[in-house]
Every structure is written in structure tokens, then in C-alpha cells.
N, CA, C and O atoms as a GROMACS GRO file, in nm:
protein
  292
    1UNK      N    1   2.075  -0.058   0.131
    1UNK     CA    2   1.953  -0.056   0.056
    1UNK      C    3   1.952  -0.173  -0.045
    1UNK      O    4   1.861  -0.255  -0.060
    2UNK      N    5   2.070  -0.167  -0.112
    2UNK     CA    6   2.066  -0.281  -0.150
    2UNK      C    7   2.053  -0.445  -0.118
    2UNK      O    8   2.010  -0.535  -0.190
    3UNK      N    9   2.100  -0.449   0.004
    3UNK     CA   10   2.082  -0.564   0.052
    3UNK      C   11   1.972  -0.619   0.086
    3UNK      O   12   1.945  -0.740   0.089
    4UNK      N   13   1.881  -0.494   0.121
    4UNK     CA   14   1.714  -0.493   0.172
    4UNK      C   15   1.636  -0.546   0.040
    4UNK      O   16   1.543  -0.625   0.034
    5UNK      N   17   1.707  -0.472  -0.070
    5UNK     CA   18   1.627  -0.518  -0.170
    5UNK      C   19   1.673  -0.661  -0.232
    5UNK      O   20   1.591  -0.728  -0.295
    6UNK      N   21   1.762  -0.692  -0.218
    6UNK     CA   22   1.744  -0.860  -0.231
    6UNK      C   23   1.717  -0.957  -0.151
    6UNK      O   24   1.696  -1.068  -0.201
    7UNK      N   25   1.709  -0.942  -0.011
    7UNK     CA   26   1.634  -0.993   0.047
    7UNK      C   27   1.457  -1.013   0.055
    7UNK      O   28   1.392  -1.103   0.108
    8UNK      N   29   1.407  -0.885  -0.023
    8UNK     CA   30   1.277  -0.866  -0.069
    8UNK      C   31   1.251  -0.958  -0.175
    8UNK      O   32   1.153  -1.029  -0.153
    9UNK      N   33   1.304  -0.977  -0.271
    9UNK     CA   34   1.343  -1.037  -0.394
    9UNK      C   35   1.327  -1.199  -0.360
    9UNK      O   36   1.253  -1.281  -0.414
   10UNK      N   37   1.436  -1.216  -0.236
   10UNK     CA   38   1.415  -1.339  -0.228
   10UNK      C   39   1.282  -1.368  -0.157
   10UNK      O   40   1.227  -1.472  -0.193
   11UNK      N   41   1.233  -1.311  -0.082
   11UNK     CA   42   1.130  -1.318   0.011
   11UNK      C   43   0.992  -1.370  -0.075
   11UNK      O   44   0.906  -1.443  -0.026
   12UNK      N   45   0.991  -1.309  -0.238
   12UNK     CA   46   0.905  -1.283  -0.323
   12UNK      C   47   0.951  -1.447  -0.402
   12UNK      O   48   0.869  -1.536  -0.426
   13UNK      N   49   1.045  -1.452  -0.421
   13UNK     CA   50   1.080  -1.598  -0.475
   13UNK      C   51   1.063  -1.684  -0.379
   13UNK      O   52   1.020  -1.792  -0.418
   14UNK      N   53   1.078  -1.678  -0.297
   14UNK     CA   54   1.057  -1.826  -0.177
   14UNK      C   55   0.895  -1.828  -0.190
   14UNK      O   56   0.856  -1.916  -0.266
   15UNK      N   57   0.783  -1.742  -0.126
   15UNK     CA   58   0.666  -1.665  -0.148
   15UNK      C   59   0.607  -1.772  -0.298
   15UNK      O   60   0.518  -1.853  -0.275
   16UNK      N   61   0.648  -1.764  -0.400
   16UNK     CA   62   0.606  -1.789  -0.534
   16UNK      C   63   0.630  -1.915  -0.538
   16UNK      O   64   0.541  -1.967  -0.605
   17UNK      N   65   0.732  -2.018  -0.489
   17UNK     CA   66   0.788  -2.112  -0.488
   17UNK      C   67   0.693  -2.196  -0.395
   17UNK      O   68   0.633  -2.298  -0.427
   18UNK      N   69   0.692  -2.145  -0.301
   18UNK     CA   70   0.527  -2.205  -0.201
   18UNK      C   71   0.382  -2.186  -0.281
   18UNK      O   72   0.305  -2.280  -0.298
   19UNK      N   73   0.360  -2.064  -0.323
   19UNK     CA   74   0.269  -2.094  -0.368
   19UNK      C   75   0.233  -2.260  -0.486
   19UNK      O   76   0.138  -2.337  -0.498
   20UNK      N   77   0.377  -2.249  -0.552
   20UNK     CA   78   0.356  -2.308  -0.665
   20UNK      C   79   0.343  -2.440  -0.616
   20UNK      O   80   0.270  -2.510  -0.687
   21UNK      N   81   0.411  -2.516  -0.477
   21UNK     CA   82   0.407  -2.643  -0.427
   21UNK      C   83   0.285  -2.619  -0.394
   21UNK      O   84   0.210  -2.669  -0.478
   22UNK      N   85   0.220  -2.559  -0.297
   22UNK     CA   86   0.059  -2.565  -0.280
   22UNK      C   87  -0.071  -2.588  -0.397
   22UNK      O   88  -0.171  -2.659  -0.396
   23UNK      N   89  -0.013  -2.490  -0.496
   23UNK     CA   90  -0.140  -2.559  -0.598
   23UNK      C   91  -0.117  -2.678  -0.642
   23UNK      O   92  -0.198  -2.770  -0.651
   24UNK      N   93   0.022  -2.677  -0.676
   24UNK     CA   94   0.008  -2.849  -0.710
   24UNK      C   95  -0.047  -2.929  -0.636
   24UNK      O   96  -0.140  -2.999  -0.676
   25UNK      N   97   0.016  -2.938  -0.471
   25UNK     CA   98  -0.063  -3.065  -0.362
   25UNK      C   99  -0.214  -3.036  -0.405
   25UNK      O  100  -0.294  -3.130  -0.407
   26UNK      N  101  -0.261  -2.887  -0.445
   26UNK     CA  102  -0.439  -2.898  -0.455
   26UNK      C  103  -0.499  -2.991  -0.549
   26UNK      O  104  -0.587  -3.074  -0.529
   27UNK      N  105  -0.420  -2.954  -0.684
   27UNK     CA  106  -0.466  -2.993  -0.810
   27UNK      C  107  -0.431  -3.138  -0.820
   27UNK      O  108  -0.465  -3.212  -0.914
   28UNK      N  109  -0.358  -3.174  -0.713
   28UNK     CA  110  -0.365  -3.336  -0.724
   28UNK      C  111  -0.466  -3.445  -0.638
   28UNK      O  112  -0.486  -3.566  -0.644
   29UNK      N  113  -0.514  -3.340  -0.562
   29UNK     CA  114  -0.634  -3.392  -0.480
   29UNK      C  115  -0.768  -3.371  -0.560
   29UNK      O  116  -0.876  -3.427  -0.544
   30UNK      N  117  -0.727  -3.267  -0.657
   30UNK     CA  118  -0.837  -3.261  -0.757
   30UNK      C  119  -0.957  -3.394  -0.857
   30UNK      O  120  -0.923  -3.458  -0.957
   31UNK      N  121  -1.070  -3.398  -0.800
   31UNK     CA  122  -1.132  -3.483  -0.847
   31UNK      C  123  -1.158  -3.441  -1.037
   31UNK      O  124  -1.208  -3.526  -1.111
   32UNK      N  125  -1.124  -3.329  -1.078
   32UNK     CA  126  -1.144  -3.299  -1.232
   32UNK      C  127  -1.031  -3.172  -1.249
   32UNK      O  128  -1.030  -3.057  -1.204
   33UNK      N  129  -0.963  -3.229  -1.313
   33UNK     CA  130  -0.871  -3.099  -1.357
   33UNK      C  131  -0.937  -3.031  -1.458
   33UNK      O  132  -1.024  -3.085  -1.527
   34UNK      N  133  -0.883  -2.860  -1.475
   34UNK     CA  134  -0.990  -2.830  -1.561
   34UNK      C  135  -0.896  -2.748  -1.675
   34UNK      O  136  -0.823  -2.654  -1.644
   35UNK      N  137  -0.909  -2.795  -1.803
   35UNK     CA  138  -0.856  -2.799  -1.909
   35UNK      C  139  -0.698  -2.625  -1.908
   35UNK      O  140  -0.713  -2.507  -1.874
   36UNK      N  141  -0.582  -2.694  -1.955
   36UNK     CA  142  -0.484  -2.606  -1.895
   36UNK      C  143  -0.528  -2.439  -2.003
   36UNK      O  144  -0.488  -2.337  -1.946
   37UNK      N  145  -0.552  -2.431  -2.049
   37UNK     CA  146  -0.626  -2.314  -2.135
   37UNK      C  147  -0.628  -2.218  -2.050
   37UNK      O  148  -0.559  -2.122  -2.015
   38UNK      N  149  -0.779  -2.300  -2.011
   38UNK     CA  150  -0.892  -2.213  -1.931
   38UNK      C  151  -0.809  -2.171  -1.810
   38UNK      O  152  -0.810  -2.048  -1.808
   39UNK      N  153  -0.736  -2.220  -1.705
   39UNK     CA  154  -0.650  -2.166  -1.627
   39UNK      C  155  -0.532  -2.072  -1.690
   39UNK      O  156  -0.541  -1.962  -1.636
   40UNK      N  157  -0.437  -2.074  -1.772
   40UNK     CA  158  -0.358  -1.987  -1.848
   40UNK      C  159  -0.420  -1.864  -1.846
   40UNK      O  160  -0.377  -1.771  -1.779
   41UNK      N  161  -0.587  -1.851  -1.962
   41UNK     CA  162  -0.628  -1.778  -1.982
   41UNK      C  163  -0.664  -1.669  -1.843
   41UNK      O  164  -0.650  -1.548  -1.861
   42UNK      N  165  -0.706  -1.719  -1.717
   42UNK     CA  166  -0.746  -1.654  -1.622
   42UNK      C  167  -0.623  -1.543  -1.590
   42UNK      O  168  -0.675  -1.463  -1.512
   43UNK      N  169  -0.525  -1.514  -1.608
   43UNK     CA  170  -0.408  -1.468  -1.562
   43UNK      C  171  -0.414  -1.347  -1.636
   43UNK      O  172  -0.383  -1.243  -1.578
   44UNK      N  173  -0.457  -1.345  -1.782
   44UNK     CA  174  -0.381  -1.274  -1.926
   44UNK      C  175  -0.501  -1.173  -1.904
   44UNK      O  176  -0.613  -1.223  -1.894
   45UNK      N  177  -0.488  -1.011  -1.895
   45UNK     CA  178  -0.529  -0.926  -1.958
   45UNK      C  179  -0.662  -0.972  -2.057
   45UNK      O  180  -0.649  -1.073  -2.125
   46UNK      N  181  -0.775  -0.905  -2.062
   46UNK     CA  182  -0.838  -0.866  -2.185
   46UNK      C  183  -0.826  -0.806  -2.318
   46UNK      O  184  -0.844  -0.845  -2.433
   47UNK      N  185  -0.783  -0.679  -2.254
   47UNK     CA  186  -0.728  -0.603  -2.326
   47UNK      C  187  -0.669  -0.505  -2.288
   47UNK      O  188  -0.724  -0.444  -2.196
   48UNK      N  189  -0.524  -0.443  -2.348
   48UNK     CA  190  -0.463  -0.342  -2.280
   48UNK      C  191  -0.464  -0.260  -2.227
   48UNK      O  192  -0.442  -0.173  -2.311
   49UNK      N  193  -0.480  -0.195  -2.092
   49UNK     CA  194  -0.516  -0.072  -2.028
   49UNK      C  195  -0.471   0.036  -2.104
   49UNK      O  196  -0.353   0.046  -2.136
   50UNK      N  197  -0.569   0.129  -2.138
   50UNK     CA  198  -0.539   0.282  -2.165
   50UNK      C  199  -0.421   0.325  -2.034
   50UNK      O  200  -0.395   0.254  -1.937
   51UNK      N  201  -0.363   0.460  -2.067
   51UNK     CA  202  -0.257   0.527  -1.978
   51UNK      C  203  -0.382   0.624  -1.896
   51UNK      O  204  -0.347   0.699  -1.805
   52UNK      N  205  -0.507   0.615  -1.930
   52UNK     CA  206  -0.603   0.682  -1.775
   52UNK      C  207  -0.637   0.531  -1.675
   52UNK      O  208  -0.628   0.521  -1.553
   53UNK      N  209  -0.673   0.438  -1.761
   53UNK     CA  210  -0.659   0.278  -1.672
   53UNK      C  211  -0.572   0.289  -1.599
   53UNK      O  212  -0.607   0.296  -1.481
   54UNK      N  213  -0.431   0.294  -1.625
   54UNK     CA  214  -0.308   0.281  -1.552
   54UNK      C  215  -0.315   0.306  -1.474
   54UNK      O  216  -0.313   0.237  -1.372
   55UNK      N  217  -0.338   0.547  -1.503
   55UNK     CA  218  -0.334   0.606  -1.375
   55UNK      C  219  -0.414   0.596  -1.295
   55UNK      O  220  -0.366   0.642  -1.191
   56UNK      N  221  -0.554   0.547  -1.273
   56UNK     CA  222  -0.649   0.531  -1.189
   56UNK      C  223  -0.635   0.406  -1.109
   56UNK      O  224  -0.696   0.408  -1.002
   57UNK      N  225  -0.562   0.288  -1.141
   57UNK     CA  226  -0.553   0.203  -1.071
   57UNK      C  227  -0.375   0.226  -0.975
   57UNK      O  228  -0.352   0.143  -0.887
   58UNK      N  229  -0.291   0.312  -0.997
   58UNK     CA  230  -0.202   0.367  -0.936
   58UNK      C  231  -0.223   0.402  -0.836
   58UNK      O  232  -0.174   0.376  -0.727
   59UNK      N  233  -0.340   0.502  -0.886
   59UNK     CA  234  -0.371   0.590  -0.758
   59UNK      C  235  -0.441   0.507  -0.676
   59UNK      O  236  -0.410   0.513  -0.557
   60UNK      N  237  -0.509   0.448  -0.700
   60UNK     CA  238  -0.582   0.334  -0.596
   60UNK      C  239  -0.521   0.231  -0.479
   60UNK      O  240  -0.545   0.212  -0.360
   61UNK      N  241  -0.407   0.164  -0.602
   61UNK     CA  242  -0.243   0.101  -0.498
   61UNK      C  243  -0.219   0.266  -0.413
   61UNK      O  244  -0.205   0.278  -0.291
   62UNK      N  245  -0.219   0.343  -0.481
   62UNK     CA  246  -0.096   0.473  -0.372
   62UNK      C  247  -0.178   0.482  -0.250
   62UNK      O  248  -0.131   0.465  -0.137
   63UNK      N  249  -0.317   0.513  -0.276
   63UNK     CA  250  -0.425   0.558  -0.159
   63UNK      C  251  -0.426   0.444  -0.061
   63UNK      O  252  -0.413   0.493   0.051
   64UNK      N  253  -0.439   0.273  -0.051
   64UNK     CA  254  -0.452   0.215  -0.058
   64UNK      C  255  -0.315   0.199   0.039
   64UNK      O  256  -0.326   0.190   0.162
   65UNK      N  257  -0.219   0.197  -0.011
   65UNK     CA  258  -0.078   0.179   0.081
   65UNK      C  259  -0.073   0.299   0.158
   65UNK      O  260   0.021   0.283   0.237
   66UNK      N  261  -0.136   0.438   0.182
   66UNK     CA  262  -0.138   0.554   0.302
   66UNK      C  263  -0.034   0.684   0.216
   66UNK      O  264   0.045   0.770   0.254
   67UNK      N  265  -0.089   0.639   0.088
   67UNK     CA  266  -0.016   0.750   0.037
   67UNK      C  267  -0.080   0.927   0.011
   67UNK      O  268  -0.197   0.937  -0.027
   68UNK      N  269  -0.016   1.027   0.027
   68UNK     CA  270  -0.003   1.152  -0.016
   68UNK      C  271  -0.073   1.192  -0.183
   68UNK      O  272  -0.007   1.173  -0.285
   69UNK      N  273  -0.205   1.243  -0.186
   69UNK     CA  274  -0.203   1.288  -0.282
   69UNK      C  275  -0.119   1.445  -0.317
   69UNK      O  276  -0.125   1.531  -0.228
   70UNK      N  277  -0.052   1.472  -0.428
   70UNK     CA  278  -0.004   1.618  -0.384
   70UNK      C  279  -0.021   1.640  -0.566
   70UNK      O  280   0.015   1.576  -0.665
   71UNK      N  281  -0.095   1.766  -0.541
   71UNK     CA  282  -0.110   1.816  -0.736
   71UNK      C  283   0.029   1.929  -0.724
   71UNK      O  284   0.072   2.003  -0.635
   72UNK      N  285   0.064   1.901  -0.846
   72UNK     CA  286   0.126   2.061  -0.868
   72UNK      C  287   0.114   2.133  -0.981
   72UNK      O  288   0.104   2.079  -1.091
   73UNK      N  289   0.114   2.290  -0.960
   73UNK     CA  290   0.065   2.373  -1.011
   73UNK      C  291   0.092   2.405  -1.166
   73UNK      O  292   0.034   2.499  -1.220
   0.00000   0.00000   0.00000
């Protein structure tokens, strides 16, 4: 299990590492770069999710991946 999970790990770092060579080749074909802010900013939260935010977007990933709702009593 463990081994699975660092191979995931790396899978996710190689994954991120491509991405990051790809935007660059974009942003250098770029006829206007657009001020580094305004990109930063796109990433960051508004404002902090409440703990019903959380759970509603959980459940959405769980449903979403073929998951089991199950209440208990």
C-alpha cells in the first residue's frame, strides 16, 4: 500500500511538473502577459468555507466518484 501510494505521489508530481512546462511554453507565445496579481489572485479562496460549505462540496466529490451515501442512526 505503501508503495502504491508513492507512486501516486509521484504520478501527481510528474502531472504538476508538466503542467508547469506547458504554461510556461503558453505564456511565452503570449502576445500580452497579464499582470502576475491578477493570475495569483485566481487560485486564492474568497473567503473561507463554513464546515456546511465543506460538507456539501464532500458530498458532491463522494457522489461524484460512485460513492455510498449511508446515515446512521
Amino acid at each position: 500500500m505503501m508503495v502504491e501510494e508513492y507512486n501516486h505521489r509521484e504520478e501527481m508530481l510528474q502531472d504538476r511538473a508538466i503542467t508547469a512546462a506547458y504554461l510556461a511554453a503558453a505564456w511565452q507565445r503570449a502576445k500580452k502577459m497579464p499582470p502576475l496579481q491578477s493570475v495569483l489572485q485566481r487560485n486564492k479562496p474568497k473567503e473561507p468555507q463554513t464546515p456546511q460549505q465543506m460538507l456539501a462540496m464532500i458530498q458532491v466529490m463522494h457522489a461524484a466518484m460512485g460513492g455510498k451515501t449511508v446515515y446512521k442512526s
